[in-house]
N, CA, C and O atoms as a GROMACS GRO file, in nm:
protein
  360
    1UNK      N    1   0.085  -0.116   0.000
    1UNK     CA    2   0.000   0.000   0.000
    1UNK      C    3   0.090   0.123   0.000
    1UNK      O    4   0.192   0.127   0.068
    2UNK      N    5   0.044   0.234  -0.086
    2UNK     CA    6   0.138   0.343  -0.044
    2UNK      C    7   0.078   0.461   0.008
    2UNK      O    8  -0.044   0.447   0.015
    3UNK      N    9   0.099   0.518   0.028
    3UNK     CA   10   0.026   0.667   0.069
    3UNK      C   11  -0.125   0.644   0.221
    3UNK      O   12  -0.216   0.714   0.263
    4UNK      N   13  -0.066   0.497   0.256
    4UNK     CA   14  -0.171   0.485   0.341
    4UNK      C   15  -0.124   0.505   0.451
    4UNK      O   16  -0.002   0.497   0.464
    5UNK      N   17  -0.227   0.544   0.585
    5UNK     CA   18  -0.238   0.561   0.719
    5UNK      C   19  -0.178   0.465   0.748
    5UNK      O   20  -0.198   0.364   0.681
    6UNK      N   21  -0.095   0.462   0.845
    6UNK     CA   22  -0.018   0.316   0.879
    6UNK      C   23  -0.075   0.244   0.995
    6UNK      O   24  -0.104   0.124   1.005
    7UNK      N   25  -0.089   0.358   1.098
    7UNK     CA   26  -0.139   0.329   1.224
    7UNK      C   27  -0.282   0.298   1.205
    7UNK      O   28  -0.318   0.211   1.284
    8UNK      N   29  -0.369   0.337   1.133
    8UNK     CA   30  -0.482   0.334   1.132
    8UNK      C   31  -0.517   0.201   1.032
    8UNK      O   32  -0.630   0.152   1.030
    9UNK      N   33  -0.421   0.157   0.962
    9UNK     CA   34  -0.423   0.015   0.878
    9UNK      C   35  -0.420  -0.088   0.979
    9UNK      O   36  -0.513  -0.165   0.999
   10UNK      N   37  -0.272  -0.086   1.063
   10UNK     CA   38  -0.259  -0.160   1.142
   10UNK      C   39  -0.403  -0.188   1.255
   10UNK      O   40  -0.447  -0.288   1.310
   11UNK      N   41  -0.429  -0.092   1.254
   11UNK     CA   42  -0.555  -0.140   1.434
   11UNK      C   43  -0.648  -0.148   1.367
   11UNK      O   44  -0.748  -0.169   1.436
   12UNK      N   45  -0.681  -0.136   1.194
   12UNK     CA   46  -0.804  -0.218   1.162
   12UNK      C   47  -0.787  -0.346   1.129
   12UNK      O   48  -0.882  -0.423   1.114
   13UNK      N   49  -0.657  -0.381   1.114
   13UNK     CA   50  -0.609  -0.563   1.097
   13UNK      C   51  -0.609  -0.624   1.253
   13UNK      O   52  -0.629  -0.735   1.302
   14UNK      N   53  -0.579  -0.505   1.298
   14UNK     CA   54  -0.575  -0.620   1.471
   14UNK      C   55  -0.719  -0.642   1.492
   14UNK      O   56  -0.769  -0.748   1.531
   15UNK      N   57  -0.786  -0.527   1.462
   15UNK     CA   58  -0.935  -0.550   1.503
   15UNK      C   59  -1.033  -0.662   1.402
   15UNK      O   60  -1.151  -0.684   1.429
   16UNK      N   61  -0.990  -0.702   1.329
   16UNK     CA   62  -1.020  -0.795   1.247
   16UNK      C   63  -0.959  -0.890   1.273
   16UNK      O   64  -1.031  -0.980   1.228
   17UNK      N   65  -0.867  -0.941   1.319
   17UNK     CA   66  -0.808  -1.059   1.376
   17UNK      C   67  -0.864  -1.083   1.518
   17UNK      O   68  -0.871  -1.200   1.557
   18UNK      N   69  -0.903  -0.989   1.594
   18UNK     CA   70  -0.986  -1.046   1.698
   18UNK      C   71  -1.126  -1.047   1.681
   18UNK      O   72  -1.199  -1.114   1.754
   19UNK      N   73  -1.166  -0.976   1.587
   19UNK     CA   74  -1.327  -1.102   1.582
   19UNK      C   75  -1.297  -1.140   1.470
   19UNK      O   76  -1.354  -1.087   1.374
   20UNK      N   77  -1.233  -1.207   1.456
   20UNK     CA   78  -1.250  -1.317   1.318
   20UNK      C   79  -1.357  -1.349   1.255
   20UNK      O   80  -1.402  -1.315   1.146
   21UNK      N   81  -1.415  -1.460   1.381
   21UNK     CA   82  -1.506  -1.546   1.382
   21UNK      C   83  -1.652  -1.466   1.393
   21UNK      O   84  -1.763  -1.514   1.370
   22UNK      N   85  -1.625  -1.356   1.427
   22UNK     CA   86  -1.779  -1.287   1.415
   22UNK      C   87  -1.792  -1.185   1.398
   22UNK      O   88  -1.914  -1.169   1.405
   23UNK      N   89  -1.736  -1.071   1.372
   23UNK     CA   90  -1.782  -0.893   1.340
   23UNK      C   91  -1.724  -0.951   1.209
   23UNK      O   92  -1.833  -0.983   1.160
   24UNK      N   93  -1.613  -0.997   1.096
   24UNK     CA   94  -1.544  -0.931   1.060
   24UNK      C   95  -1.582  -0.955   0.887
   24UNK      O   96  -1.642  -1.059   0.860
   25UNK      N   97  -1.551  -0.872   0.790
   25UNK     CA   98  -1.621  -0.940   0.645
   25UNK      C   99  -1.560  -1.037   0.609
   25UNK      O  100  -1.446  -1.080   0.629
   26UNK      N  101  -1.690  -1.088   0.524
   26UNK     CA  102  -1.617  -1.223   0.459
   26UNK      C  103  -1.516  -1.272   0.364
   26UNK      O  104  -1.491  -1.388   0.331
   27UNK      N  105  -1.434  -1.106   0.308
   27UNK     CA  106  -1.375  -1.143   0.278
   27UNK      C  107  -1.259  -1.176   0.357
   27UNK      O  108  -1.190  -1.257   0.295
   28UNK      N  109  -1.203  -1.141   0.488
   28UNK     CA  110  -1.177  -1.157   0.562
   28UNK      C  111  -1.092  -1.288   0.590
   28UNK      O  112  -0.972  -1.282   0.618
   29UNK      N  113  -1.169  -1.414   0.581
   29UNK     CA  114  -1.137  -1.510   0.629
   29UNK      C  115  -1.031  -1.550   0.501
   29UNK      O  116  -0.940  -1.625   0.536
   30UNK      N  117  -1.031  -1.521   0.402
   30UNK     CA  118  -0.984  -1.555   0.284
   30UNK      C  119  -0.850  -1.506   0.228
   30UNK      O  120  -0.762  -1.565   0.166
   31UNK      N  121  -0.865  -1.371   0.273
   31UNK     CA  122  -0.692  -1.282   0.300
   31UNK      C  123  -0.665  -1.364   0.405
   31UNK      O  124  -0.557  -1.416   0.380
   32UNK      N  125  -0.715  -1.410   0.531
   32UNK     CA  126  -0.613  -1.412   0.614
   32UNK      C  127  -0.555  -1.591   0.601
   32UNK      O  128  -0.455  -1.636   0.658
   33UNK      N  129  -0.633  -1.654   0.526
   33UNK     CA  130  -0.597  -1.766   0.498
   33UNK      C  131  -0.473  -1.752   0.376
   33UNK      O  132  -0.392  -1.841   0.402
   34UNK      N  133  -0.443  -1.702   0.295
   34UNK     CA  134  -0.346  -1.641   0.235
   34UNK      C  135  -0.297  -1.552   0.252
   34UNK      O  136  -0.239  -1.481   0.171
   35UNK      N  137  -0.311  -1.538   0.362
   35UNK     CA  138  -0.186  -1.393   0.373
   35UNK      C  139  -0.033  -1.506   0.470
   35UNK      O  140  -0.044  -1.589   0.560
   36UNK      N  141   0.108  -1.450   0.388
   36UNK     CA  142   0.236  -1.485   0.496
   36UNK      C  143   0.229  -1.424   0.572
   36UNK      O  144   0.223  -1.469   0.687
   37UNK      N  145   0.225  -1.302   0.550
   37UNK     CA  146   0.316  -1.188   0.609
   37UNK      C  147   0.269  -1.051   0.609
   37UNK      O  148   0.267  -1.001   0.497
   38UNK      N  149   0.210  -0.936   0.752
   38UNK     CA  150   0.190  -0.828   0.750
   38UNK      C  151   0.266  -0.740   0.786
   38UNK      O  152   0.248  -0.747   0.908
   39UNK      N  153   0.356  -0.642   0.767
   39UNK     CA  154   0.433  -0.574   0.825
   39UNK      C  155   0.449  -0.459   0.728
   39UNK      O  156   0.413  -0.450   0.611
   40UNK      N  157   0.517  -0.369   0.811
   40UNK     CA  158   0.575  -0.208   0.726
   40UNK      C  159   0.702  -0.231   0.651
   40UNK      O  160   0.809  -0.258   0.704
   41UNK      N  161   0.682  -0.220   0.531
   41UNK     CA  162   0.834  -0.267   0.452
   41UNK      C  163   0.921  -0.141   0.455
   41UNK      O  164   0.900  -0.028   0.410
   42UNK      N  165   1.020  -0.191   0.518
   42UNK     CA  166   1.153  -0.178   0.549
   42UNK      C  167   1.238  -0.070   0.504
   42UNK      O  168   1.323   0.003   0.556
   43UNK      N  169   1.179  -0.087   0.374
   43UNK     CA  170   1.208   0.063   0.297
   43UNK      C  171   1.147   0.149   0.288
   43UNK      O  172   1.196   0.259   0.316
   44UNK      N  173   1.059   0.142   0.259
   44UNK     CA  174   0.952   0.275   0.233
   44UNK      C  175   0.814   0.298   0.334
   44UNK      O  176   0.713   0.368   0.326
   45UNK      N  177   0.875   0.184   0.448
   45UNK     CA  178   0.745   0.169   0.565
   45UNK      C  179   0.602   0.167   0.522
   45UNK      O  180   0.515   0.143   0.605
   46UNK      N  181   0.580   0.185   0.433
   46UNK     CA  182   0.432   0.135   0.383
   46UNK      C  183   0.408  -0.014   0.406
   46UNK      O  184   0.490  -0.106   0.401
   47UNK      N  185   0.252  -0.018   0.437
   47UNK     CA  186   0.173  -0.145   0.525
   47UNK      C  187   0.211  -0.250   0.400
   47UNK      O  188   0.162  -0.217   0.292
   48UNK      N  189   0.283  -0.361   0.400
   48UNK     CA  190   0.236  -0.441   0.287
   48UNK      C  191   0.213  -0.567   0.374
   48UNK      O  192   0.236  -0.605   0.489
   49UNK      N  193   0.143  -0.621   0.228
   49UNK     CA  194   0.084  -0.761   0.258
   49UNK      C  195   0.116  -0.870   0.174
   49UNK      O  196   0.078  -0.870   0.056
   50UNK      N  197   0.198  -0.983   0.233
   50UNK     CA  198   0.233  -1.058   0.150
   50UNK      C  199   0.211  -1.201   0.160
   50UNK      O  200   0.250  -1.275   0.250
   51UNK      N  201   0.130  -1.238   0.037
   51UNK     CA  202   0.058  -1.363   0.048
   51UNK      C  203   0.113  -1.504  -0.028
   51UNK      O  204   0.123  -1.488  -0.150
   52UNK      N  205   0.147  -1.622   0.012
   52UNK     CA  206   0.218  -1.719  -0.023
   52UNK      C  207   0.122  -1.769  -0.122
   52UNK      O  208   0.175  -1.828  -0.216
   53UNK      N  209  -0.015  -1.758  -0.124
   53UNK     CA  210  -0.113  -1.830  -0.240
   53UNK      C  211  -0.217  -1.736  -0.231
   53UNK      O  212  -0.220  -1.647  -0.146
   54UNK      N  213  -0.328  -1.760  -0.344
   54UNK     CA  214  -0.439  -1.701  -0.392
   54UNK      C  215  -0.430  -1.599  -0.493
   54UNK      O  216  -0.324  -1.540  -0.518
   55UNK      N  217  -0.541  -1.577  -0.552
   55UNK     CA  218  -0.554  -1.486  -0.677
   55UNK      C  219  -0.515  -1.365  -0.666
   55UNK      O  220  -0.591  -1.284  -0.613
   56UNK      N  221  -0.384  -1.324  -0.716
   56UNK     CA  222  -0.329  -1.178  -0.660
   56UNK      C  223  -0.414  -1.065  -0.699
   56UNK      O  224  -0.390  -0.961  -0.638
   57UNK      N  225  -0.504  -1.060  -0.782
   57UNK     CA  226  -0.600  -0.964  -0.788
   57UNK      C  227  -0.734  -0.969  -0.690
   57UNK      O  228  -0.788  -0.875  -0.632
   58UNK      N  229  -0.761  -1.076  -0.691
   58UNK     CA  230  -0.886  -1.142  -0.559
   58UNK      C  231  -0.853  -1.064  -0.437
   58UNK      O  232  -0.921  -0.971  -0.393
   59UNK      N  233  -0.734  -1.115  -0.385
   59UNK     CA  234  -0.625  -1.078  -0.262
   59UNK      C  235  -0.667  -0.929  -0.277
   59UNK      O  236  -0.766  -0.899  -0.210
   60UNK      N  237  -0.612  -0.833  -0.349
   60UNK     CA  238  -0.626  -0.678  -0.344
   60UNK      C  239  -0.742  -0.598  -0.347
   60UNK      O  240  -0.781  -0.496  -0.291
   61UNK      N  241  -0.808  -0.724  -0.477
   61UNK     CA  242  -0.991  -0.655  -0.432
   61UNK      C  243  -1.038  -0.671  -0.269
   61UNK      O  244  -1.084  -0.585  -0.193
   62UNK      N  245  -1.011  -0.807  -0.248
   62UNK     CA  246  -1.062  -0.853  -0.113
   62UNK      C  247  -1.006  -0.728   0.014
   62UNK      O  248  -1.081  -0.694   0.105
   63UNK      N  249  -0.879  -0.678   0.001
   63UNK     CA  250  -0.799  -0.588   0.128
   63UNK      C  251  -0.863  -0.475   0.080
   63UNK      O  252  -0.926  -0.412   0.166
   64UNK      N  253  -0.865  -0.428  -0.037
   64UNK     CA  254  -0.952  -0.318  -0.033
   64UNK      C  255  -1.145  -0.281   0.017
   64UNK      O  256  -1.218  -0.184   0.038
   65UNK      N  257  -1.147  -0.364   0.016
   65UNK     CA  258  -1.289  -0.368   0.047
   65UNK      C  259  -1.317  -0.409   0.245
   65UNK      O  260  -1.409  -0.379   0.321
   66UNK      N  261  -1.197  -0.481   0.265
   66UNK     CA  262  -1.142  -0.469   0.386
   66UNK      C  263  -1.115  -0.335   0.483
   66UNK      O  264  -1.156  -0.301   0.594
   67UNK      N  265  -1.058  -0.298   0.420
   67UNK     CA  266  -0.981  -0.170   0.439
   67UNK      C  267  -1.013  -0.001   0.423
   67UNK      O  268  -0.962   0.101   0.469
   68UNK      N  269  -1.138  -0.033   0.323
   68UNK     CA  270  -1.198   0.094   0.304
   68UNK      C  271  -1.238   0.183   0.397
   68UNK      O  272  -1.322   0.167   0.485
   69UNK      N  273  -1.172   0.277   0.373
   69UNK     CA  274  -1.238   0.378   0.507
   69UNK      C  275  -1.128   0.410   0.589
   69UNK      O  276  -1.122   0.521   0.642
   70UNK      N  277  -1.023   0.308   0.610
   70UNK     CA  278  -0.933   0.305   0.647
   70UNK      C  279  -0.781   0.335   0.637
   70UNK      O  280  -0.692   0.383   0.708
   71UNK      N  281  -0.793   0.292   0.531
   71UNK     CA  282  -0.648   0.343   0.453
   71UNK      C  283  -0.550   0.483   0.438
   71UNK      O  284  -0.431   0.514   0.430
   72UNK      N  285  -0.706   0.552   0.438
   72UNK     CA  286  -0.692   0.690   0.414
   72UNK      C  287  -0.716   0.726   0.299
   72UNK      O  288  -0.734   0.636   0.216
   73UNK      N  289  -0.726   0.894   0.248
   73UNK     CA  290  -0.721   0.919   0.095
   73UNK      C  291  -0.596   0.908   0.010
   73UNK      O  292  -0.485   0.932   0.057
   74UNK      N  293  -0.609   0.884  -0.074
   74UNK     CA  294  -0.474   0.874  -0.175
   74UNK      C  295  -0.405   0.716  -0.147
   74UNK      O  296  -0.294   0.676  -0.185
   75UNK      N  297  -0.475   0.665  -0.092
   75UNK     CA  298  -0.420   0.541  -0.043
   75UNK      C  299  -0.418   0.432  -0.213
   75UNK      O  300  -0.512   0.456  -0.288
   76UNK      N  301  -0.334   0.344  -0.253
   76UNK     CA  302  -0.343   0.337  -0.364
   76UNK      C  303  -0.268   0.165  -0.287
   76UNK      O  304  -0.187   0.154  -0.195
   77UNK      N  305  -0.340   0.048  -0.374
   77UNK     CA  306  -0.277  -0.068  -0.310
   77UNK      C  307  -0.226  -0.119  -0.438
   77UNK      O  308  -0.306  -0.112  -0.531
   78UNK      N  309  -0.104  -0.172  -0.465
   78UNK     CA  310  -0.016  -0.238  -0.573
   78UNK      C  311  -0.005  -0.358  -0.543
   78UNK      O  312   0.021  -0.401  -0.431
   79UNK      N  313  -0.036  -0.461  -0.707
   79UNK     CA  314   0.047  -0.622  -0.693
   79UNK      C  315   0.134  -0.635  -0.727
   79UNK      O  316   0.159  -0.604  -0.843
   80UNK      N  317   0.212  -0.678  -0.658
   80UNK     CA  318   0.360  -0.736  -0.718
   80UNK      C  319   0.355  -0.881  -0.691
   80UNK      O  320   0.292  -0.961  -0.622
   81UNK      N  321   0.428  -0.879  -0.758
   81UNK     CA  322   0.378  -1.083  -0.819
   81UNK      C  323   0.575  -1.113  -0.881
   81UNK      O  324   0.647  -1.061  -0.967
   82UNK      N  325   0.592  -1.230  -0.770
   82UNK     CA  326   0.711  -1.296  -0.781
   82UNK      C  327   0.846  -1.172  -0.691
   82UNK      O  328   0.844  -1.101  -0.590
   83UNK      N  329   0.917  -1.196  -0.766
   83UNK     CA  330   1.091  -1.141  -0.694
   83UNK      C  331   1.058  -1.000  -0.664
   83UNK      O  332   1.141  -0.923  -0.617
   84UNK      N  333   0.912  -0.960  -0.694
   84UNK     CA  334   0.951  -0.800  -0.689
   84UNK      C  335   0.858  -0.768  -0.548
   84UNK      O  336   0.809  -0.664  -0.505
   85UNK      N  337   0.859  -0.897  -0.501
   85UNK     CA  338   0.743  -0.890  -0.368
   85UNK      C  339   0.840  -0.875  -0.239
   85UNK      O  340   0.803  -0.831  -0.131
   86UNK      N  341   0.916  -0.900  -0.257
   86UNK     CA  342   1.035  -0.885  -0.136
   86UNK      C  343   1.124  -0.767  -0.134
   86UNK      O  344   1.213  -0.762  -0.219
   87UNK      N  345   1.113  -0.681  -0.056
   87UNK     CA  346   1.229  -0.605  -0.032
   87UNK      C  347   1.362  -0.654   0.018
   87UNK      O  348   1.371  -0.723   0.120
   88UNK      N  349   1.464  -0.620  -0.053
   88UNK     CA  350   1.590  -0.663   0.013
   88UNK      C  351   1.656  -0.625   0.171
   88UNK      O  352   1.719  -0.522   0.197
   89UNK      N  353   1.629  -0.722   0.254
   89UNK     CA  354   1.651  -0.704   0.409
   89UNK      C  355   1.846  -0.670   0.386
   89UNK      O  356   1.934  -0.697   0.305
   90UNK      N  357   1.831  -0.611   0.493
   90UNK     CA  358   1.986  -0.534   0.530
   90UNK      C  359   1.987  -0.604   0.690
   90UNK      O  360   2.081  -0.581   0.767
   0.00000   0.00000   0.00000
């Protein structure tokens, strides 16, 4: 994600990880079953999300519709698909 609220990304994923099972949308269960990995990348601290399987466009529709409201304005979410999904750790 770039240009998004970070803090305000983050405590709508925590808050969706604690009701899982009951407040949270349906798409929900489906990112989080494909999702590896949530964290602020390293370089450019923007929220990314990185998923070991599922339809990489599914995946982005699904977080956006997740996320709406949330993100902030100008918030803009990108796929990267294969080697360009990893930032190089130092």
């Amino acid at each position: 994600m770039e240009n998004a609220n970070r803090s305000a990304v983050r405590r709508r994923w925590e808050e969706l990880c604690r009701s899982r099972a009951r407040e949270a949308p349906p798409e929900f269960n489906e990112v989080y079953a494909n999702l590896a990995l949530f964290e602020d990348d390293p370089v450019t601290q923007n929220p990314t999300f990185i998923f070991h399987r599922g339809d990489p466009q599914r995946m982005r529709r699904a977080l956006e519709r997740i996320l709406e409201g949330y993100a902030g304005i100008g918030a803009v979410m990108h796929v990267l698909e294969g080697e360009e999904t990893l930032a190089p750790r130092t």
